[in-house]
N, C-alpha and C positions, 0 to 999 in steps of 0.2 A: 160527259165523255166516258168509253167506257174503257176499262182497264187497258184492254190489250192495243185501245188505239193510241198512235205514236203520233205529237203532234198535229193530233185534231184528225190524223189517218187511219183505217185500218191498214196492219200489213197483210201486202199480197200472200197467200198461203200455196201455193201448185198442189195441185191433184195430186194425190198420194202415188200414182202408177204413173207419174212424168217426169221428167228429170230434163234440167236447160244444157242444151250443150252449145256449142260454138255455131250450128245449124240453125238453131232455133232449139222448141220443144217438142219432146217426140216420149212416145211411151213405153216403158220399161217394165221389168216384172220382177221379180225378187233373185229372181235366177240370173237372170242379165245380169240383173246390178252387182251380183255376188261374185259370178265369172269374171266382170270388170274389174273390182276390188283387186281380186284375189292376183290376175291379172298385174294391176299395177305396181301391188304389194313386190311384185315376182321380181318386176323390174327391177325396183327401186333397191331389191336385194342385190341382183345381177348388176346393177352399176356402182355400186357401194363395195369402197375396198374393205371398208367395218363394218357392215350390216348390224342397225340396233336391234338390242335383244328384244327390246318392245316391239320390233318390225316382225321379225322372227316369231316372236311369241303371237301375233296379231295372226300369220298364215297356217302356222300350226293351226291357231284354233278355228279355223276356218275352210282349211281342206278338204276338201272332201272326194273328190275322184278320184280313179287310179291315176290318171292323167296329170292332175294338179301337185298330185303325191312325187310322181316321180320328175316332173319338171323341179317342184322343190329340192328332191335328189341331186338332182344334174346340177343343179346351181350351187350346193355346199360342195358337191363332190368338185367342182372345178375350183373352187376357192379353196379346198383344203388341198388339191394335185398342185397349185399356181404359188402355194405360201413354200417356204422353208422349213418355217416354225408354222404351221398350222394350231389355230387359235383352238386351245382344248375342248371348248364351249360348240366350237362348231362339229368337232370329232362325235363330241356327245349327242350333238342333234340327229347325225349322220347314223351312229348306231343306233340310237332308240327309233328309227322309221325304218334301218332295215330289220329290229329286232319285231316292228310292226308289220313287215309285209312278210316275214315268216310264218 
């Protein structure tokens, strides 16, 4: 048997440029899948009244257009206009990306 078979099976491995969706399989490219990411990251901030710092920390590192930049913008800026007490943590993200696009 050899190592990586499971069970007396190998596992199925997908093509490195395909990804399963709800559709079936369809094929992706580094860009897609990073837009997607980056994408759901976005949401998952924008629905979240705490957003984790590890979520936060994950889109930072990962941005990269002006587009994704100031979408990020928009979503701390309405969480720090919406709070009372706006979380100092978010204030600080909010300046260091405008101190970025100066």
């Amino acid at each position: 048997m050899c190592a990586r078979e499971i069970g007396g099976l190998r596992p199925r491995v997908a093509h490195p440029d395909t990804v399963a969706t709800e559709e079936g399989v369809r094929h992706v490219n580094a860009q897609d899948l990073r837009r997607r990411y980056v994408a759901s990251l976005l949401s998952k901030v924008e629905d979240t009244r705490f957003p984790s710092t590890a979520v936060l920390d994950r889109i930072e590192g990962v941005i990269s257009t002006p587009e994704d930049v100031e979408e990020y913008a928009e979503i701390l800026l309405k969480k720090i206009e919406s709070s009372r007490f706006p979380s100092p943590a978010l204030l600080d993200r909010l300046d260091a990306i405008a101190a970025q696009l100066e």
